[in-house]
C-alpha positions as CSV (number, residue, x, y, z in Angstrom):
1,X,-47.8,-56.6,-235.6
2,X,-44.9,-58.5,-234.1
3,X,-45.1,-62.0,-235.3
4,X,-45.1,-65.3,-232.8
5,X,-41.2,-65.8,-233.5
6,X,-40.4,-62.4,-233.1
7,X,-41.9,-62.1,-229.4
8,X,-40.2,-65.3,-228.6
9,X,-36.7,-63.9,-229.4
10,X,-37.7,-60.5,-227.4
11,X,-38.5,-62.7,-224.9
12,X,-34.8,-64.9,-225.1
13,X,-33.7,-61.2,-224.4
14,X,-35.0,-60.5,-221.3
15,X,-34.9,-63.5,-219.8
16,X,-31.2,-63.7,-220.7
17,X,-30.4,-65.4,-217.3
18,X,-33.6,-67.1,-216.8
19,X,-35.5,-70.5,-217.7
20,X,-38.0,-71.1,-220.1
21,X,-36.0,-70.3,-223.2
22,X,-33.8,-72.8,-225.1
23,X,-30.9,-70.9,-226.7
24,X,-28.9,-72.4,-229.5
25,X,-26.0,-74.5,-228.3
26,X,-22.3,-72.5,-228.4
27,X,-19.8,-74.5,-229.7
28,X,-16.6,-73.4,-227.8
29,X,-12.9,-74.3,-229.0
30,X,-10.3,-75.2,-226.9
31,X,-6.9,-76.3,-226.8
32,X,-5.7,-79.4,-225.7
33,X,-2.3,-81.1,-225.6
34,X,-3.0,-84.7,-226.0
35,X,-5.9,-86.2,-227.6
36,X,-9.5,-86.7,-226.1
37,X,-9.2,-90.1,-226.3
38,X,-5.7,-90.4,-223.7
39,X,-7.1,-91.0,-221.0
40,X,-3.4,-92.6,-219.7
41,X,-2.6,-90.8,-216.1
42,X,0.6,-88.4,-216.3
43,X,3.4,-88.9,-213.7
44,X,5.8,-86.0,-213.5
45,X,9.4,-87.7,-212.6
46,X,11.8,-84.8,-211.4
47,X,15.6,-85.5,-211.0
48,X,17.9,-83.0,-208.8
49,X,19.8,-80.6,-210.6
50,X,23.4,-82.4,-211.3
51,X,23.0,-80.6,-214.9
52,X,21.5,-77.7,-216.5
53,X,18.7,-78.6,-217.4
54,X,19.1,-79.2,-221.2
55,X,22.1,-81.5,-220.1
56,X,20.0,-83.3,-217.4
57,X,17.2,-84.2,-220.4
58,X,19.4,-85.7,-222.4
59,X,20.8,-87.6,-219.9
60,X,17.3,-88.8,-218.1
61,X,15.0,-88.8,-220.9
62,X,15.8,-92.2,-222.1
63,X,15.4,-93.7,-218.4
64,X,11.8,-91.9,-219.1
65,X,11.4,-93.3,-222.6
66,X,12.2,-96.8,-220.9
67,X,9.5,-96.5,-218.5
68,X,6.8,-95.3,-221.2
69,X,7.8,-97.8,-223.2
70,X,7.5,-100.6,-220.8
71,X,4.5,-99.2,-219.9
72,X,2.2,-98.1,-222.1
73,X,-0.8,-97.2,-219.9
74,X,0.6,-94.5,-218.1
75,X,2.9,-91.7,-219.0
76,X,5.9,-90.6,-217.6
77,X,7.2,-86.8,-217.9
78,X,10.6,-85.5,-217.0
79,X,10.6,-82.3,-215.0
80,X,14.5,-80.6,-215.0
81,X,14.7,-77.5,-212.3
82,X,16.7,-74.5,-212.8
83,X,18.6,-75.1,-209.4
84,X,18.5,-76.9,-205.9
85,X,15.7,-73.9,-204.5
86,X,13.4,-74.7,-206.9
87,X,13.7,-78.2,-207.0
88,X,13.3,-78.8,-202.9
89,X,10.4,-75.9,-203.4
90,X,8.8,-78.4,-206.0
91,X,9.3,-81.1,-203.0
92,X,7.9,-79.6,-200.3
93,X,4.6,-78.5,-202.5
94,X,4.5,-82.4,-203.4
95,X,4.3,-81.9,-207.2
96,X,6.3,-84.8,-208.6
97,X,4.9,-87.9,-208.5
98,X,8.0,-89.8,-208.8
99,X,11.4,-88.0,-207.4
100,X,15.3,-88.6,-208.1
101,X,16.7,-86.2,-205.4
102,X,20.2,-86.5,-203.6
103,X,20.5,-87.9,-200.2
104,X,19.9,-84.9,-198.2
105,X,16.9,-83.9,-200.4
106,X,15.6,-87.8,-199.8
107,X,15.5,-86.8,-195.9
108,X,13.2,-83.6,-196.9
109,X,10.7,-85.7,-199.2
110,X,10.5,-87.8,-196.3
111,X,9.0,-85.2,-194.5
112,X,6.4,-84.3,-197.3
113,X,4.7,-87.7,-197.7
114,X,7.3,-89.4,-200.6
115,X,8.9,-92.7,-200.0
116,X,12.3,-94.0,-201.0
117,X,12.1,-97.2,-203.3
118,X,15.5,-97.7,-205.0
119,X,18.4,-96.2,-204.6
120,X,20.5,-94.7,-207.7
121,X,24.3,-95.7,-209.2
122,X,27.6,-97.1,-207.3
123,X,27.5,-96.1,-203.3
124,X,31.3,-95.6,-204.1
125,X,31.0,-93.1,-206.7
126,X,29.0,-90.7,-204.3
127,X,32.1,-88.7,-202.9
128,X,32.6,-84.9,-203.1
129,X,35.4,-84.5,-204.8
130,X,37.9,-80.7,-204.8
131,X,38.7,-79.2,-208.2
132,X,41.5,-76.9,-209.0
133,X,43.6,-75.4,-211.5
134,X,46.7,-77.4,-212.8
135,X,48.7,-74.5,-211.9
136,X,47.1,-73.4,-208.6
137,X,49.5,-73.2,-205.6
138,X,46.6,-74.9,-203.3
139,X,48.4,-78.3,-202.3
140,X,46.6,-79.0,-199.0
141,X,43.6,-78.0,-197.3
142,X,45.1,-75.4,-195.0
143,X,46.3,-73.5,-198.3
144,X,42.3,-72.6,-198.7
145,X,42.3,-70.1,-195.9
146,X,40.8,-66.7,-196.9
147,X,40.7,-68.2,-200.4
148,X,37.1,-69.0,-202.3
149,X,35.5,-72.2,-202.6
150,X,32.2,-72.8,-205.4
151,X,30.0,-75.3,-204.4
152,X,26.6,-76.2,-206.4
153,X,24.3,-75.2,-203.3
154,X,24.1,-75.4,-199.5
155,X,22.1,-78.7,-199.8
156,X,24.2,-80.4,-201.9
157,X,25.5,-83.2,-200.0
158,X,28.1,-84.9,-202.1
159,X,29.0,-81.6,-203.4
160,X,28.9,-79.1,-200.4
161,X,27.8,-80.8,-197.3
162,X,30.4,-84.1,-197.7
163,X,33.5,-81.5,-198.3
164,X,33.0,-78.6,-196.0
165,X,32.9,-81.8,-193.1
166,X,36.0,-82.6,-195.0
167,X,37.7,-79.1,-194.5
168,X,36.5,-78.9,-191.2
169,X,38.3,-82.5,-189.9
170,X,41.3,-80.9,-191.6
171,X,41.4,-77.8,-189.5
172,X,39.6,-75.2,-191.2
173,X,35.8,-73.4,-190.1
174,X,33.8,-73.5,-193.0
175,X,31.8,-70.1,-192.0
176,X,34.8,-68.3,-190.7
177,X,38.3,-69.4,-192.3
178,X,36.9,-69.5,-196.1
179,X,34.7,-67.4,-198.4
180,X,31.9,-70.1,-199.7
181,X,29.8,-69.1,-202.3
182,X,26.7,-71.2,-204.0
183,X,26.6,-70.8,-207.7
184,X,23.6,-73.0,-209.0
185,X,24.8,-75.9,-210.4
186,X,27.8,-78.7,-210.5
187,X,28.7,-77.3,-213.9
188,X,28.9,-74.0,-212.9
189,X,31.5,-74.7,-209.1
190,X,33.9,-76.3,-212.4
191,X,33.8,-73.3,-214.5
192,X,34.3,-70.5,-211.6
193,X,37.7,-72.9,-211.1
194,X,38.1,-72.8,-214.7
195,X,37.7,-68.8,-214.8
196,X,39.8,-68.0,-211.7
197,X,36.6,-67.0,-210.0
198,X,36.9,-69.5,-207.3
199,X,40.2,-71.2,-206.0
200,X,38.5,-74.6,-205.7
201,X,35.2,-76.1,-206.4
202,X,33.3,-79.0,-204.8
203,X,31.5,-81.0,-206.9
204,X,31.0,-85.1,-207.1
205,X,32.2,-87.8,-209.9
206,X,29.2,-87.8,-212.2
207,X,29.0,-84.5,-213.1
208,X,33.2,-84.2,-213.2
209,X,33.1,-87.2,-216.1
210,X,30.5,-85.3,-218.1
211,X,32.1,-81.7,-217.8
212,X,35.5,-83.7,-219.3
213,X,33.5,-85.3,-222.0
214,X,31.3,-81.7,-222.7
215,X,34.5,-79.7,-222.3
216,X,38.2,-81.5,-223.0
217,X,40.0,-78.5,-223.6
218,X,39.1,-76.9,-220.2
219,X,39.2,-80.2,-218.3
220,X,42.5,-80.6,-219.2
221,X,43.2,-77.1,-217.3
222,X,41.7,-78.9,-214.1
223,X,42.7,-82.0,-211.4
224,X,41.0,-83.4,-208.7
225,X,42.8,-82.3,-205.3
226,X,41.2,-84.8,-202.8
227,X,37.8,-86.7,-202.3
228,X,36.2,-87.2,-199.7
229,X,35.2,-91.0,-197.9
230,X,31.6,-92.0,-200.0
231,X,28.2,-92.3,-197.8
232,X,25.0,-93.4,-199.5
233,X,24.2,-92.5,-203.6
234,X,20.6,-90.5,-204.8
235,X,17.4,-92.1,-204.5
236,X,14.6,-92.9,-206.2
237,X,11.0,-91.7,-204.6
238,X,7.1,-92.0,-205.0
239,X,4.4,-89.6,-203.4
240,X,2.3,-91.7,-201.0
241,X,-0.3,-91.2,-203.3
242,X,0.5,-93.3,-206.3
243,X,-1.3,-96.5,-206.7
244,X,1.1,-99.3,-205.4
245,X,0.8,-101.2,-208.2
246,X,2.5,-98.5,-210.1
247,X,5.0,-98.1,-207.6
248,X,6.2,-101.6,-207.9
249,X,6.5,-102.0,-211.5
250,X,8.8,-98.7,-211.8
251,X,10.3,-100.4,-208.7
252,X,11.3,-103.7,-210.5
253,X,11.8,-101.7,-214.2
254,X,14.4,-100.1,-212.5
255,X,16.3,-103.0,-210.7
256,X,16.3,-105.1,-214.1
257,X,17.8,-102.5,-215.7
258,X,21.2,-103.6,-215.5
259,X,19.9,-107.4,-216.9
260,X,17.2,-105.5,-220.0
261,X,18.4,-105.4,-223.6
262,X,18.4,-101.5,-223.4
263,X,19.7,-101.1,-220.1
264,X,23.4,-100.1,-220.9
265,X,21.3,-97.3,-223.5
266,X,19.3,-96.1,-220.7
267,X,22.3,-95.9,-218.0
268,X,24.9,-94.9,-219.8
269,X,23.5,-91.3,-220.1
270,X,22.9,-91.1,-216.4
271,X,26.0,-92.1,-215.6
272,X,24.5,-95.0,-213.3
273,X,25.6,-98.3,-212.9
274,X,22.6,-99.5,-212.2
275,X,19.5,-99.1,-209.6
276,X,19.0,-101.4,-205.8
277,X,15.9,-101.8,-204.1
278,X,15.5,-99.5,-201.0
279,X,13.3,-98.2,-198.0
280,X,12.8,-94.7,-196.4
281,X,15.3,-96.6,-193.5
282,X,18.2,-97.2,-196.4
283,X,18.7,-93.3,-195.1
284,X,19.0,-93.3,-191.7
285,X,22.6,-93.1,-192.4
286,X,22.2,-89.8,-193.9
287,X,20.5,-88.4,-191.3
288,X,22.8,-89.1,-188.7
289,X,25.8,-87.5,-190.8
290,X,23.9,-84.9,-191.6
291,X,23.0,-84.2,-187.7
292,X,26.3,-84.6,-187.0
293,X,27.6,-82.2,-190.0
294,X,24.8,-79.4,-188.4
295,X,26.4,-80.0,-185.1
296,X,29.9,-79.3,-186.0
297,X,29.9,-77.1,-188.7
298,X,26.9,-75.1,-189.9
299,X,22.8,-75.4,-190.3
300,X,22.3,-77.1,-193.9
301,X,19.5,-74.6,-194.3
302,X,19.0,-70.9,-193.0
303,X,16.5,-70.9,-190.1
């Protein structure tokens, strides 16, 4: 005789799927990176690749520390690339919240819903700049004719776009007269000088300083050739999606910087005098050097 209880579980059985039988809760675990109770929304803030990316975290991550700091309801997260693809991919499928791209890269996020709201460091500091052995026989810019150039990437404007303009007003085609190749990073055009693997290398001010502070022995090997006239520095950008009221307290932490007790802590790393207040028009001059530069010399990007 099959008892009342016992018909009740045969019948839990077969109606596995069905209603009309209350199964004991499950009690599932999970993981979970941050307590139950932080609710505080997460803003990704990714910055261009001037460094590898253990470099550019310890240069950023107090300007991030700053901002969580000041404030406390939200959370800010740095996001380091491993080179200019994937960063402009990261762009164009709008996963930052909060941006720190280089000018041309500004012109692209522009195109994917983000807006420009400061703009980043000294307008004079952002100049490509040539490097070259102390002992290479380069001395001016016709010298580089069938010789190789490293540059960081093809959409690096300071330290690709900004000098192949310069080699072209000085006579030279960039596509024809000189082998160009794109080696990932600012760090990495320096070392294929240092190596003999390249017979200059574009790169820009900031990330120059840092490589002679990271490496002495091997800066000392190197000299800057010739720079190039300055345009516009990096911005700072917000997807069109983030609350404005978030927007314009990151906005005005950033433009007190230079006047907060911790500002000198948080630029310092960066290599960033300081931060302006900007618009998406701040740019315009980009865009008409950049038309220009794809006019006269090459497409920035392959078609």
């Amino acid at each position: 005789m099959v008892s009342l209880e016992r018909r009740q579980l045969l019948k839990c059985g077969l109606l596995l799927l069905g209603a009309g039988c209350d199964a004991p809760p499950r009690h599932v675990l999970s993981y979970q990176a941050t307590p139950e109770q932080d609710q505080r929304p997460v803003f990704e803030f990714a910055v261009h690749p001037l460094h590898n990316p253990g470099k550019l975290i310890e240069a950023y991550q107090p300007l991030i520390a700053h901002l969580n700091q000041q404030l406390p309801d939200i959370e800010f997260r740095l996001e380091a690339s491993r080179d200019y693809a994937a960063y402009e991919q990261k762009i164009r499928d709008r996963r930052p919240a909060f941006l720190l791209p280089n000018p041309w890269q500004t012109l692209l996020a522009q195109k994917f819903g983000y807006h420009v709201l400061a703009e980043a460091g000294d307008r004079a500091d952002f100049r490509g700049i040539f490097i070259v052995r102390r002992d290479s026989q380069v001395r001016q810019p016709g010298d580089l004719d069938d010789r190789t150039i490293a540059y960081p990437s093809p959409t690096a404007l300071a330290a690709a776009i900004m000098p192949q303009f310069f080699l072209h007003q000085h006579g030279l085609s960039v596509t024809r007269d000189v082998r160009n190749i794109y080696v990932g990073s600012q760090e990495s055009a320096i070392m294929n000088v240092f190596l003999g693997q390249a017979d200059a290398g574009a790169t820009w001010p900031p990330p120059w300083r840092q490589f002679q502070l990271d490496h002495p022995e091997k800066a000392a090997q190197l000299k800057v050739i010739w720079e190039t006239p300055p345009l516009i520095n990096n911005s700072v950008m917000v997807r069109d999606d983030v609350p404005a009221k978030i927007f314009s307290k990151v906005q005005q932490l950033l433009i007190d910087l230079t006047h907060h007790p911790a500002g000198s802590q948080v630029l310092a790393p960066m290599q960033t005098a300081g931060f302006a207040a900007a618009d998406d028009s701040t740019y315009a001059i980009v865009a008409d050097y950049v038309a220009r530069f794809e006019r006269e010399v090459r497409p920035v990007e392959d078609k």
